[in-house]
C-alpha positions as YAML, in Angstrom:
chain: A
units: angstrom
residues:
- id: 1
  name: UNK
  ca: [-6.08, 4.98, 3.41]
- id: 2
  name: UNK
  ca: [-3.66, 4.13, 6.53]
- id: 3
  name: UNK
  ca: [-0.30, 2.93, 7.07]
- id: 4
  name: UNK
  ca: [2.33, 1.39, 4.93]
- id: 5
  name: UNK
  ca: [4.01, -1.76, 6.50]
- id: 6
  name: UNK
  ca: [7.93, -1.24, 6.47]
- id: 7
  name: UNK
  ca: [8.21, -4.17, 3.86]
- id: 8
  name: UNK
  ca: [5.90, -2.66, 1.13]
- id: 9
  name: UNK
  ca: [7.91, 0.71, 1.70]
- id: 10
  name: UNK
  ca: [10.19, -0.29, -1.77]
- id: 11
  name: UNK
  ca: [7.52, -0.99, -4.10]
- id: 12
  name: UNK
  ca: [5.12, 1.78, -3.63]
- id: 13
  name: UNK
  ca: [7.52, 5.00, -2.61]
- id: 14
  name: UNK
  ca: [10.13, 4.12, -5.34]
- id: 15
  name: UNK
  ca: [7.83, 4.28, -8.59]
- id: 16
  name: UNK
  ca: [6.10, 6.90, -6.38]
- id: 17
  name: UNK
  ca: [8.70, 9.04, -6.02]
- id: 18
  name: UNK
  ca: [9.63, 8.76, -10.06]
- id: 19
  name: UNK
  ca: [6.27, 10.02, -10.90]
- id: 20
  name: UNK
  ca: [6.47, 12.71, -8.60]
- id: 21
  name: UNK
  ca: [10.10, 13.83, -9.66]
- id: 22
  name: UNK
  ca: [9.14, 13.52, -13.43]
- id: 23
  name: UNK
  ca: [5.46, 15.63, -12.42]
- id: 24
  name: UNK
  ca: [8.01, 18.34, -11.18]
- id: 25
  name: UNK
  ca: [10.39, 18.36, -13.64]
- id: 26
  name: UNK
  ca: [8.13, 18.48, -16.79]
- id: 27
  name: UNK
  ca: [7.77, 21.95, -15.59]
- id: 28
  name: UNK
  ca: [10.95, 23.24, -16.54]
- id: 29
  name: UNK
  ca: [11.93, 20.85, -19.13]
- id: 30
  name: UNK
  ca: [11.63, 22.21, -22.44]
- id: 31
  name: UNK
  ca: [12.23, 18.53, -24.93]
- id: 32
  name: UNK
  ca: [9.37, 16.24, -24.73]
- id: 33
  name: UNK
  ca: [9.12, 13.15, -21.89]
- id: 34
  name: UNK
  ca: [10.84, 9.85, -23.10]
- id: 35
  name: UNK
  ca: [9.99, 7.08, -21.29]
- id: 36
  name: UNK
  ca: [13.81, 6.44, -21.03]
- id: 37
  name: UNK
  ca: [14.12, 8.57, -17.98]
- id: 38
  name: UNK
  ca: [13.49, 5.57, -16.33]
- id: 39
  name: UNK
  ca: [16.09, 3.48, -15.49]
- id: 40
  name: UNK
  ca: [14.12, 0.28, -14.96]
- id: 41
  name: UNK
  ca: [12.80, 0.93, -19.02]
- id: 42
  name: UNK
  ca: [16.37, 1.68, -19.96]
- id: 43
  name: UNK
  ca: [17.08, -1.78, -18.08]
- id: 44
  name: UNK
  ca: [14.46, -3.05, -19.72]
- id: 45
  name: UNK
  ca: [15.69, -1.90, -23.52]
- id: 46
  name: UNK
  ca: [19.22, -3.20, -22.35]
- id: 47
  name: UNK
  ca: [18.20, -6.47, -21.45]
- id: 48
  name: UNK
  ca: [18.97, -6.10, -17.50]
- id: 49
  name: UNK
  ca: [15.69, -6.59, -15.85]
- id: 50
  name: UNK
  ca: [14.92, -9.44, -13.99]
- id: 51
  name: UNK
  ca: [11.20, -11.18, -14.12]
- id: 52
  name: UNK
  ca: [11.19, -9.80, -10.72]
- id: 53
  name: UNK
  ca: [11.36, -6.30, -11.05]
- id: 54
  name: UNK
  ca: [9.34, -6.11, -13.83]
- id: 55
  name: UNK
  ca: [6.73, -7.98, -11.48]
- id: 56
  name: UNK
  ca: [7.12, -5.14, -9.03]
- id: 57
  name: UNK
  ca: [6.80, -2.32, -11.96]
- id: 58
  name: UNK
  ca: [3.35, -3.80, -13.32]
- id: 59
  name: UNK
  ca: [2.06, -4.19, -9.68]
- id: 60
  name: UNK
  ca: [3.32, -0.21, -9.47]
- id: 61
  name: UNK
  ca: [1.07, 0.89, -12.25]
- id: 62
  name: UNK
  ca: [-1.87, -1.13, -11.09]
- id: 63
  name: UNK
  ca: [-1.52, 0.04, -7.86]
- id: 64
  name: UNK
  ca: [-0.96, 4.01, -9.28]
- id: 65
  name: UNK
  ca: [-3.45, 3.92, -12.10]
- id: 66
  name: UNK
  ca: [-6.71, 1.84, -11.42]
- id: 67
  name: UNK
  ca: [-8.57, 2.75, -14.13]
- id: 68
  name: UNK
  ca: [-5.87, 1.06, -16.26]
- id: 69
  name: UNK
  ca: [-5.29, -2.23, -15.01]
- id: 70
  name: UNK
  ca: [-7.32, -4.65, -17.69]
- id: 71
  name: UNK
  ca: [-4.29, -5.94, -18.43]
- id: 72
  name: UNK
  ca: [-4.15, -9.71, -17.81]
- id: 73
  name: UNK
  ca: [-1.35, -10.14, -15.20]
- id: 74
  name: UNK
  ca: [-1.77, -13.62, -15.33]
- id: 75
  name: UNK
  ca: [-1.70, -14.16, -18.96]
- id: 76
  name: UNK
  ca: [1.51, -12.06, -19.95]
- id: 77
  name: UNK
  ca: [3.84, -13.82, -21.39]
- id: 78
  name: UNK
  ca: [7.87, -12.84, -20.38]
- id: 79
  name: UNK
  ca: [10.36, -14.42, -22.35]
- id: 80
  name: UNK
  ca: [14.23, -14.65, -21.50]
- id: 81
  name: UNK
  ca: [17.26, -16.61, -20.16]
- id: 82
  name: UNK
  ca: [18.90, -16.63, -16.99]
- id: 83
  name: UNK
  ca: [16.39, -14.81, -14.94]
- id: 84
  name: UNK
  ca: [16.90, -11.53, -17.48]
- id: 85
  name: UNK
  ca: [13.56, -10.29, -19.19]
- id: 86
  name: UNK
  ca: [14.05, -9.96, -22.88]
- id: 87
  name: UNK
  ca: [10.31, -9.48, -24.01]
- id: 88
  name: UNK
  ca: [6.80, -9.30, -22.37]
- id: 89
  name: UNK
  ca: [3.90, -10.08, -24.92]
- id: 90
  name: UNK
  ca: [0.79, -8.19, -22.88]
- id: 91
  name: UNK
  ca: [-2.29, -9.89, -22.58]
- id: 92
  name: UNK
  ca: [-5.27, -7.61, -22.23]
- id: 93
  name: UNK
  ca: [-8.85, -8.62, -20.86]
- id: 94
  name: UNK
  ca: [-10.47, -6.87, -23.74]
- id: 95
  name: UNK
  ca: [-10.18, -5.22, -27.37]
- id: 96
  name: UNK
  ca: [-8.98, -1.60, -27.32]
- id: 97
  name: UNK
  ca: [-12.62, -0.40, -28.66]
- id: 98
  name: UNK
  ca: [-14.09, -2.41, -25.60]
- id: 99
  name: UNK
  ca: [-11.76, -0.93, -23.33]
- id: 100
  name: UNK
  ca: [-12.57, 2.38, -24.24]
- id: 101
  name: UNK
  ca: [-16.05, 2.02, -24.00]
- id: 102
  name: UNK
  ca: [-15.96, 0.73, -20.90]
- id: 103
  name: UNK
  ca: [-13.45, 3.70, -19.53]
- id: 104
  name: UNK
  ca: [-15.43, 5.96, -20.83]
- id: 105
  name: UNK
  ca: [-18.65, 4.52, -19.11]
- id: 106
  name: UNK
  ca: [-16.94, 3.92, -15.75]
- id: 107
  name: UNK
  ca: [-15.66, 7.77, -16.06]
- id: 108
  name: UNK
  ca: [-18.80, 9.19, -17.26]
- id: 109
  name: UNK
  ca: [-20.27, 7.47, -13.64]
- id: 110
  name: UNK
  ca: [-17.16, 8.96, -11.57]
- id: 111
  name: UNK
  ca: [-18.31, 11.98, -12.90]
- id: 112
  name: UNK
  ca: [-21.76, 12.00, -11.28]
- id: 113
  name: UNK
  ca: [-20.14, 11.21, -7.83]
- id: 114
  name: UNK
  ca: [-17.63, 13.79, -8.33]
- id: 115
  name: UNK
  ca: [-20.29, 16.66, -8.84]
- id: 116
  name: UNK
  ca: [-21.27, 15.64, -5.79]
- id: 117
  name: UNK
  ca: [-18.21, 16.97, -3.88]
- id: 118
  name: UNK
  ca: [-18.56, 20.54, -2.75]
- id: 119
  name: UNK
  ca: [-15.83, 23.02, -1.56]
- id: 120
  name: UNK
  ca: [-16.90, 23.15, 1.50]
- id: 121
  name: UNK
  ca: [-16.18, 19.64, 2.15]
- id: 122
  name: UNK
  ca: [-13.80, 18.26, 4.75]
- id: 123
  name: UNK
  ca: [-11.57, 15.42, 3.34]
- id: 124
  name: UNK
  ca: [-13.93, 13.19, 6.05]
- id: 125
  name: UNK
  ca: [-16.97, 14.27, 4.07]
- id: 126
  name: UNK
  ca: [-15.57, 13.64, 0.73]
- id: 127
  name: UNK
  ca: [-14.27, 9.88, 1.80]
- id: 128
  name: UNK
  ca: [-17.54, 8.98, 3.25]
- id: 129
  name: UNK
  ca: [-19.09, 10.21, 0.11]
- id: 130
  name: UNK
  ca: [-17.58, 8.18, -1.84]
- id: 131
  name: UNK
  ca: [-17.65, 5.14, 0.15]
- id: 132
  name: UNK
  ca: [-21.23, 5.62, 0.21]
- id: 133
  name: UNK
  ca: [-21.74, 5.59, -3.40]
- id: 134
  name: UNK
  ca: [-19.55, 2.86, -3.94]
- id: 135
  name: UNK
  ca: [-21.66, 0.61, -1.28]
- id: 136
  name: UNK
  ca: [-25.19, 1.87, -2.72]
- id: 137
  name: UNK
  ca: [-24.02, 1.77, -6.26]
- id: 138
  name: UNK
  ca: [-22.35, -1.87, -5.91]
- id: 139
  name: UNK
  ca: [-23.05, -5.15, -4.57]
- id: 140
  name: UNK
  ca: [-20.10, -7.92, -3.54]
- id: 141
  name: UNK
  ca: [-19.92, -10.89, -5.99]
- id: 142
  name: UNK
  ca: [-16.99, -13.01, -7.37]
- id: 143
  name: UNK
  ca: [-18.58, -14.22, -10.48]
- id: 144
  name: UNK
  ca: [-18.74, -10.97, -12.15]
- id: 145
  name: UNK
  ca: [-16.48, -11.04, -14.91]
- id: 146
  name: UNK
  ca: [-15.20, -7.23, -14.34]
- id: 147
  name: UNK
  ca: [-15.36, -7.64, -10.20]
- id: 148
  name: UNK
  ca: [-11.59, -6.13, -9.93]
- id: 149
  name: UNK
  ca: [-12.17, -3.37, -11.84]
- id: 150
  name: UNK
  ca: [-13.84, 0.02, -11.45]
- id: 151
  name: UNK
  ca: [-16.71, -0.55, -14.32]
- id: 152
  name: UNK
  ca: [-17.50, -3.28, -12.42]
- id: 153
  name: UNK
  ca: [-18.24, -1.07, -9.65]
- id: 154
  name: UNK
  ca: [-19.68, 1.74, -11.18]
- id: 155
  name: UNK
  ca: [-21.31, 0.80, -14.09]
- id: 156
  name: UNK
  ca: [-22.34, -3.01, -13.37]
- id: 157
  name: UNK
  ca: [-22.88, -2.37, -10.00]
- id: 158
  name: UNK
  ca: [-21.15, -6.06, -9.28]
- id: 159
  name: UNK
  ca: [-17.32, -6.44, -7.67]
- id: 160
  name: UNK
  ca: [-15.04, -7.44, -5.02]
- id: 161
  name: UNK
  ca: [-12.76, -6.05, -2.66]
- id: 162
  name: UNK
  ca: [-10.28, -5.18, -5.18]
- id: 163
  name: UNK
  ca: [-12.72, -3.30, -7.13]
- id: 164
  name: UNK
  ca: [-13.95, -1.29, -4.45]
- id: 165
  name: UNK
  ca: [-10.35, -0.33, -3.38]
- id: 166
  name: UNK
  ca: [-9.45, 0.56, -7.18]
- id: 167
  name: UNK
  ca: [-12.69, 3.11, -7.82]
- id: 168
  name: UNK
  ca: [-12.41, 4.37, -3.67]
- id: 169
  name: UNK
  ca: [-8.66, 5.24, -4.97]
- id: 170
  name: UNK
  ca: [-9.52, 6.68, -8.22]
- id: 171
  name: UNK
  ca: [-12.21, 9.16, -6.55]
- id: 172
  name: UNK
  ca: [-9.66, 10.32, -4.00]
- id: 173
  name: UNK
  ca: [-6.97, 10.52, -6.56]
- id: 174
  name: UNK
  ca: [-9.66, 12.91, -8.88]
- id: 175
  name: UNK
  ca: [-9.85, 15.13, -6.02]
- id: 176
  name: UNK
  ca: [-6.30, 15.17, -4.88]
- id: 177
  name: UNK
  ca: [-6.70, 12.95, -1.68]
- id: 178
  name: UNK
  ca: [-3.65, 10.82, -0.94]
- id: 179
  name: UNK
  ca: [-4.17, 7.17, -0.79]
- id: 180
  name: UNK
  ca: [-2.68, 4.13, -0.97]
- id: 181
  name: UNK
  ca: [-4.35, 1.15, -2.00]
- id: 182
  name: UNK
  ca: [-2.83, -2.01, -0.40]
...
């Protein structure tokens, strides 16, 4: 929660303004969302995006959707000539029955801290809430093997910074409290 420096203003209010025309607009559309109403994925299909901006769309949807983000950043492999992205092989931390299991656990103990929240709650009351039950749930330590990621804070009780930040912004984003995770 806070500021945005000037610099990081074109890779977090661009995708962040997409979502929140294509929120609006699925309103009054009648047809079905295609992913092509992108123009960096149309790019993308037309081979015109460079490793660069395809850098800057994956840190996007990390940054937008934490509970997502066991995909290997590292470990993806991007394949093309002359600076122009032709395919990206994704490499994923875990199988897609592991994943899910652990989603569902690391929801399932959102959940609880959720329930918690009231309606009579100020947004201060809510945010120290949370950071509360992050900091009794969760101790710091790099040599977890899921410390950047919310089940490492919530259901092994063993993270980092980043995985703090990611489950802080996925309990504000449950209850509607802007954020931005830096």
């Amino acid at each position: 929660i806070g500021r945005v420096s000037p610099a990081m203003h074109k890779y977090i209010y661009k995708p962040m303004w997409w979502v929140i025309v294509h929120k609006f607009f699925k309103f009054f559309k009648k047809k079905k969302y295609s992913m092509y109403e992108n123009k960096i994925v149309r790019d993308f299909r037309d081979g015109k995006i460079t490793k660069e901006e395809l850098e800057k769309v994956v840190y996007a949807f990390d940054l937008y959707e934490p509970l997502y983000s066991y995909v290997s950043l590292e470990n993806c492999m991007v394949r093309g000539r002359n600076g122009i992205v032709k395919e990206v092989e994704l490499a994923y931390y875990y199988d897609k029955a592991t994943h899910s299991r652990m989603t569902s656990a690391a929801v399932s103990e959102a959940e609880k801290i959720l329930s918690k929240v009231t309606p009579s709650m100020s947004d201060f009351e809510i945010l120290k809430l949370f950071h509360d039950e992050i900091i009794k749930r969760c101790v710091y330590d790099e040599s977890s093997q899921n410390r950047d990621f919310i089940y490492g804070v919530l259901v092994e009780g063993r993270a980092t910074c980043t995985g703090y930040a990611k489950t802080f912004q996925y309990l504000c984003n449950r209850v509607g409290i802007e954020n931005t995770c830096l």
